[in-house]
Each structure stands twice: as structure tokens, then as C-alpha cells.
ZAVEXKOL-995832 format. One line per field, with one value per atom (N, C-alpha, C): residue number from 1; residue in three letters; x, y, z. Coordinates in pm, whole numbers, always signed. Layout:
// ZAVEXKOL-995832
nr c(NUM,...)
rest c(ALA,...)
east c(X,...)
north c(Y,...)
up c(Z,...)
// end
This chain:
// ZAVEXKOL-995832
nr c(1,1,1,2,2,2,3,3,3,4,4,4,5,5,5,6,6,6,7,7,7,8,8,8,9,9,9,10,10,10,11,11,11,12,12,12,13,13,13,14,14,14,15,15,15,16,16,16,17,17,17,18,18,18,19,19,19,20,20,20,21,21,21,22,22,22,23,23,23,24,24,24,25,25,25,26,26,26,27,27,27,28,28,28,29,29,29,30,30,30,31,31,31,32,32,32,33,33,33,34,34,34,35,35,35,36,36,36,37,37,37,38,38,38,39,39,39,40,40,40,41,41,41,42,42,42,43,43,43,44,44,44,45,45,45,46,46,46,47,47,47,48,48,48,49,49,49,50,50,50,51,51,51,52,52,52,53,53,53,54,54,54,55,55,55,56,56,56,57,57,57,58,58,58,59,59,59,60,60,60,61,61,61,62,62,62,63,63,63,64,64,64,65,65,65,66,66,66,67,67,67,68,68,68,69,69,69,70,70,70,71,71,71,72,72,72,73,73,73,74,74,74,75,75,75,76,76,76,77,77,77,78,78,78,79,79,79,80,80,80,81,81,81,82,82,82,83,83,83,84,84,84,85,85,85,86,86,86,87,87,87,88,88,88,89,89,89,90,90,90,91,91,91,92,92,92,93,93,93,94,94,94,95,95,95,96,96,96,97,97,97,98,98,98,99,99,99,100,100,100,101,101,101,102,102,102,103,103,103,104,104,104,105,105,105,106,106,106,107,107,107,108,108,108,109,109,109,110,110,110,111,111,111,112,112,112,113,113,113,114,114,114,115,115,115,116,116,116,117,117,117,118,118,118,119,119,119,120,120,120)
rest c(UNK,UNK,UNK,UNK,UNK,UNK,UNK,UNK,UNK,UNK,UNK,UNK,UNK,UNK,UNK,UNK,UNK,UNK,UNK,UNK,UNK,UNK,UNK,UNK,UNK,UNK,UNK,UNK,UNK,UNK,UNK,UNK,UNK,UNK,UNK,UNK,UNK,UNK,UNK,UNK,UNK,UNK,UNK,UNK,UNK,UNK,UNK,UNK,UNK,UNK,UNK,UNK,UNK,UNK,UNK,UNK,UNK,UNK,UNK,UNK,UNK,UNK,UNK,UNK,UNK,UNK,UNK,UNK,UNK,UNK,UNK,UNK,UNK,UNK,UNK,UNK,UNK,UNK,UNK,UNK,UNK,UNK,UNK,UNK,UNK,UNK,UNK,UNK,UNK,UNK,UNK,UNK,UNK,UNK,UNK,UNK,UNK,UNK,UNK,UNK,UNK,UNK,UNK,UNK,UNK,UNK,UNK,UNK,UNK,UNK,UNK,UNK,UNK,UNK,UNK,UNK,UNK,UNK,UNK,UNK,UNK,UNK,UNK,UNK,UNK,UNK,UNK,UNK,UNK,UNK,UNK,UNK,UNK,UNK,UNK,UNK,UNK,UNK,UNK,UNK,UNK,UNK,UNK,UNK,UNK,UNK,UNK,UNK,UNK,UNK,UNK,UNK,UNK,UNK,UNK,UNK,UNK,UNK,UNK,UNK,UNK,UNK,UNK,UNK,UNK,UNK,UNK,UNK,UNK,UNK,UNK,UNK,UNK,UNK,UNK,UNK,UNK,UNK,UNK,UNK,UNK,UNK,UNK,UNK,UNK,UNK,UNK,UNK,UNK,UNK,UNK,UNK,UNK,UNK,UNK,UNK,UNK,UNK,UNK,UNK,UNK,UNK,UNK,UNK,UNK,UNK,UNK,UNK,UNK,UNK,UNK,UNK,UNK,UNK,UNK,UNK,UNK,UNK,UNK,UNK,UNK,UNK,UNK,UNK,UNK,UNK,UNK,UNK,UNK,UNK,UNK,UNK,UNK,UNK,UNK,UNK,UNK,UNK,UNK,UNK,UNK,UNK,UNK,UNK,UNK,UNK,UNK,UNK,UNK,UNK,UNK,UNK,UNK,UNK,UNK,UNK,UNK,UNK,UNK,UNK,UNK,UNK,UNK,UNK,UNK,UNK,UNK,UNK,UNK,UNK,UNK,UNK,UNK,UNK,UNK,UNK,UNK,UNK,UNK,UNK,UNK,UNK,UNK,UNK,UNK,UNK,UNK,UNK,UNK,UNK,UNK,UNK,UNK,UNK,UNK,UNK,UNK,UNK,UNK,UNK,UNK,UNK,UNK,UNK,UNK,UNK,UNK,UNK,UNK,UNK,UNK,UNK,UNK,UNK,UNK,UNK,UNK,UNK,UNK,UNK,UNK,UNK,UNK,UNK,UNK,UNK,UNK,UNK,UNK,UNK,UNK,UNK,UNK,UNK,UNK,UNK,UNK,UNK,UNK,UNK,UNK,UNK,UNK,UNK,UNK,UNK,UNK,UNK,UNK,UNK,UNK,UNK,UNK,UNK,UNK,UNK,UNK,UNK,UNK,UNK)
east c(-3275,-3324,-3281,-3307,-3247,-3104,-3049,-2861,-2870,-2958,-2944,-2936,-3044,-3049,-2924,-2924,-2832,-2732,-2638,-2564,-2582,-2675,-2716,-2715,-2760,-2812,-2642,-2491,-2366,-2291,-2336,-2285,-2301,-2437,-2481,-2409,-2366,-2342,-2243,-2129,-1966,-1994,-2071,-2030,-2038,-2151,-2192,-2044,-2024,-1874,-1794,-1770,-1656,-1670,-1846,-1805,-1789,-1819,-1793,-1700,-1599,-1455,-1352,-1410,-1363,-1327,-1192,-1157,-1014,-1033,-937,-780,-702,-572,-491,-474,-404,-248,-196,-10,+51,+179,+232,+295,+276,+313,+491,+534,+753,+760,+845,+870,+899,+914,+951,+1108,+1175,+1307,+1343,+1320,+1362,+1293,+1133,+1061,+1096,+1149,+1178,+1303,+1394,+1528,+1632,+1581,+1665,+1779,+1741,+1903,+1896,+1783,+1834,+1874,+1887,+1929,+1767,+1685,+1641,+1495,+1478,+1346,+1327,+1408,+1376,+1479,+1440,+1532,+1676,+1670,+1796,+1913,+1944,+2083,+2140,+1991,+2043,+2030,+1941,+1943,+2099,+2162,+2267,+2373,+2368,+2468,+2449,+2320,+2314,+2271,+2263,+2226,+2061,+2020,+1859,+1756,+1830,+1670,+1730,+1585,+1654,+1544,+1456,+1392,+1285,+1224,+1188,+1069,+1068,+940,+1014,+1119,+1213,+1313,+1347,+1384,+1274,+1192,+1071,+1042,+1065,+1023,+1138,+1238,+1318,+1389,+1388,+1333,+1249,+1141,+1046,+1086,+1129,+1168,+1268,+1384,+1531,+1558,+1526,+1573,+1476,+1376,+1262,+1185,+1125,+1108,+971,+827,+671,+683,+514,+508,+433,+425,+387,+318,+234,+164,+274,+321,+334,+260,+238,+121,+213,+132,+206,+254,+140,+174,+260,+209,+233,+278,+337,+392,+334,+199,+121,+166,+182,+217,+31,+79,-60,-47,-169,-217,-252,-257,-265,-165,-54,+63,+31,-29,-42,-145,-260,-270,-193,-81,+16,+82,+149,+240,+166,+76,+49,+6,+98,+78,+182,+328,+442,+482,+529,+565,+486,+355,+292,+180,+69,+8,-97,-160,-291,-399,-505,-619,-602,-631,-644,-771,-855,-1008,-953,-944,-912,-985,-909,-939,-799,-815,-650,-640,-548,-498,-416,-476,-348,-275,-277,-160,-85,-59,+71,+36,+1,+9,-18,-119,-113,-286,-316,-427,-506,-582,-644,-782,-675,-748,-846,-917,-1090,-1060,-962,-993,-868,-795,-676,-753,-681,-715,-585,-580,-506,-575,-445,-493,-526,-647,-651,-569)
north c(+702,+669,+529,+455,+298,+260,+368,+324,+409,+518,+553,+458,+389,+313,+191,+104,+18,+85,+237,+274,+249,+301,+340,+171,+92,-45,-95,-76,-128,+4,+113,+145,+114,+79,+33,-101,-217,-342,-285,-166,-183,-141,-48,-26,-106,-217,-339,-396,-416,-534,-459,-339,-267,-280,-282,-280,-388,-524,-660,-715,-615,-712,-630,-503,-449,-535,-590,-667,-599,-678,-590,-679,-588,-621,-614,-669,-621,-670,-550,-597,-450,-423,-323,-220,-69,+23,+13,+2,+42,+45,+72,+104,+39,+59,-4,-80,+35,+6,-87,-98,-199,-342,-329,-459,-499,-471,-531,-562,-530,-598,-475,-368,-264,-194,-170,-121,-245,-380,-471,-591,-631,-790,-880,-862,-920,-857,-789,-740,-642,-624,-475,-384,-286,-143,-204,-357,-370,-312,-291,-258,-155,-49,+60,+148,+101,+154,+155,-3,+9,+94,+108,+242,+387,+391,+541,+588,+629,+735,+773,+675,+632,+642,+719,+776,+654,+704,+549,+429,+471,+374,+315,+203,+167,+274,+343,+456,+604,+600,+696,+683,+525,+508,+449,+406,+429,+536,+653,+806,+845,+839,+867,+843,+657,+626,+643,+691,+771,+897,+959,+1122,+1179,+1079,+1105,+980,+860,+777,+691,+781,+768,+589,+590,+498,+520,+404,+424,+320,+372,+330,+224,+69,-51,-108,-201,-271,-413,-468,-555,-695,-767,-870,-1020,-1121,-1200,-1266,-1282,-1341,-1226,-1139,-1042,-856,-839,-655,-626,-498,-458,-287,-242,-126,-70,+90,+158,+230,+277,+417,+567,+520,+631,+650,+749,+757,+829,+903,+1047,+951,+877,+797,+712,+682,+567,+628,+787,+860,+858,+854,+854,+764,+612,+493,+389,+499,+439,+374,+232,+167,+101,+128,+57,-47,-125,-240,-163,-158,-139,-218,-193,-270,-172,-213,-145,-224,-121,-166,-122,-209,-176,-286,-239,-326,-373,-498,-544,-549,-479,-436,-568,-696,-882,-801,-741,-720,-639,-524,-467,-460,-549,-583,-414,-298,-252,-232,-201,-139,-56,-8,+101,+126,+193,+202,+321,+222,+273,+364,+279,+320,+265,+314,+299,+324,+224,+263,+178,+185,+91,-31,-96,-243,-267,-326,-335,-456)
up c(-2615,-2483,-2442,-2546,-2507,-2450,-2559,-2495,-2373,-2329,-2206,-2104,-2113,-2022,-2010,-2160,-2114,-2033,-2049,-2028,-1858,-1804,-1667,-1578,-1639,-1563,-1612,-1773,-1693,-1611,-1588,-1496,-1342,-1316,-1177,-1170,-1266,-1284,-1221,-1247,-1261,-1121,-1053,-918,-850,-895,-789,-783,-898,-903,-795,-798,-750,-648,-599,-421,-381,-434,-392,-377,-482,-503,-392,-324,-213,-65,-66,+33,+207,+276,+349,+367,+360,+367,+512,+586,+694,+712,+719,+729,+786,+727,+784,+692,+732,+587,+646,+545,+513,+359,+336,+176,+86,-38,-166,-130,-106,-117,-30,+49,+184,+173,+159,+126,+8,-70,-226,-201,-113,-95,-187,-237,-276,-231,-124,-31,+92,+78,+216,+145,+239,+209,+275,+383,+464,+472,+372,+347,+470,+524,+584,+629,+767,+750,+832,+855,+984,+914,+812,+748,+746,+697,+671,+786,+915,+1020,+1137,+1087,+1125,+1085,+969,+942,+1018,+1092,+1159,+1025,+940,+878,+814,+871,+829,+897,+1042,+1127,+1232,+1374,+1441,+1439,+1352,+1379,+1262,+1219,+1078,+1032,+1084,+1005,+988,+1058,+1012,+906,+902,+747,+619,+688,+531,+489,+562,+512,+429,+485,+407,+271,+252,+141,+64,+98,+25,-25,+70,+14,-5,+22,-43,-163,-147,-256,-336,-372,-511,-478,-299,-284,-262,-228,-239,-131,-46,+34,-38,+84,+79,+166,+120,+270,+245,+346,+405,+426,+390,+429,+461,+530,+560,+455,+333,+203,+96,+118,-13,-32,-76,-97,-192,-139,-241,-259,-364,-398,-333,-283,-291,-336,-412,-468,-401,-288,-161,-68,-162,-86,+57,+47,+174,+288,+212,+373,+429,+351,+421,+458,+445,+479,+680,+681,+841,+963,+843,+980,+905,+867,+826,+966,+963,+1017,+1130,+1123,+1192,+1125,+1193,+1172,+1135,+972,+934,+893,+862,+784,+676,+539,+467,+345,+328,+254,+99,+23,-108,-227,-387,-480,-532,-544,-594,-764,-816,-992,-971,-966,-973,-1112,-1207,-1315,-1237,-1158,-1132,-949,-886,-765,-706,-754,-700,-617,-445,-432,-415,-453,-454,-340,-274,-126,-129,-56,+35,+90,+224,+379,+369,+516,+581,+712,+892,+969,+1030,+1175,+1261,+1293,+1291,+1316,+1460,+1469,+1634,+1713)
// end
């Protein structure tokens, strides 16, 4: 009965932590490949959009980096490129300005999102 409880009062501890350390991110979803400088030079799609073959426009080539050349979507921030864990909600505000409610993994820069919404 005893370790029940301790068990119960650090599990309530770990949720408390979890919801506190829940912060919001606001920047812009584009991809691995482009924000990491993988197929750019300039941290984004101006390059490969100029070739024509990449859609016409930067959410038509973040998709495609995603689903032709083994690329993940990203938030954008003014400081920082955070990998997310929620590919399919970023799949639906590629290339535009989000908030995103998450927990930050500082060892592999990735977050693990809440919530996704538009940025107002």
C-alpha cells in the first residue's frame, strides 16, 4: 500500500512538472532540408524554387521535401529550428506563421507538441 502511494503522489509530481515546463513557440513550419541548409545555401526554399522543379511556392517545396527527399517538418523561430514530433499537425500550416504549445527534449532539440494553431 505504501509504494502505492509514493508511486501515485511521483506520478502527480511528473504531471505537475510536465504541465509547467509546457511553453509556446511561435515561428514558421518549412522543412528539415531547406532550414538546415541541406539542399540551400540561405536557409530556405529561394534555390530550389528557382530551379522550377519544387512547386511554386515555399509550402509546395517543404512538402515535397518531406515526401520525396526524406525531409521533417520544422518550426522556424527567430532564435532557433526545433525538430517536431507531430508531423501530421505541421503537415497543415506548412509554410505559414504558428504558435505552437509544447515541451522542449534541449538534448535533441526536439518538441513535443500540445497544440498547433495560427499565429494571429
Amino acid at each position: 500500500m505504501r509504494a502505492q502511494v509514493i508511486l501515485i503522489c511521483f506520478l502527480a509530481a511528473t504531471a505537475l512538472w510536465a504541465a509547467n515546463s509546457t511553453k509556446t513557440y511561435t515561428g514558421r513550419i518549412s522543412d528539415s532540408q531547406c532550414a538546415l541548409n541541406i539542399h540551400s545555401k540561405t536557409h530556405s526554399h529561394t534555390e530550389m524554387l528557382q530551379g522550377g522543379h519544387m512547386g511554386k511556392d515555399p509550402a509546395d517545396c517543404a512538402r515535397m521535401c518531406v515526401r520525396e527527399m526524406g525531409g521533417a517538418y520544422v518550426l522556424i523561430t527567430k532564435t532557433a529550428i526545433y525538430k517536431l514530433d507531430d508531423q501530421k499537425a505541421a503537415d497543415a500550416f506548412v509554410g505559414k506563421s504558428v504558435k505552437v504549445a509544447g515541451t522542449l527534449d534541449a538534448a535533441n532539440h526536439m518538441l513535443h507538441v500540445v497544440s498547433m494553431k495560427a499565429a494571429e
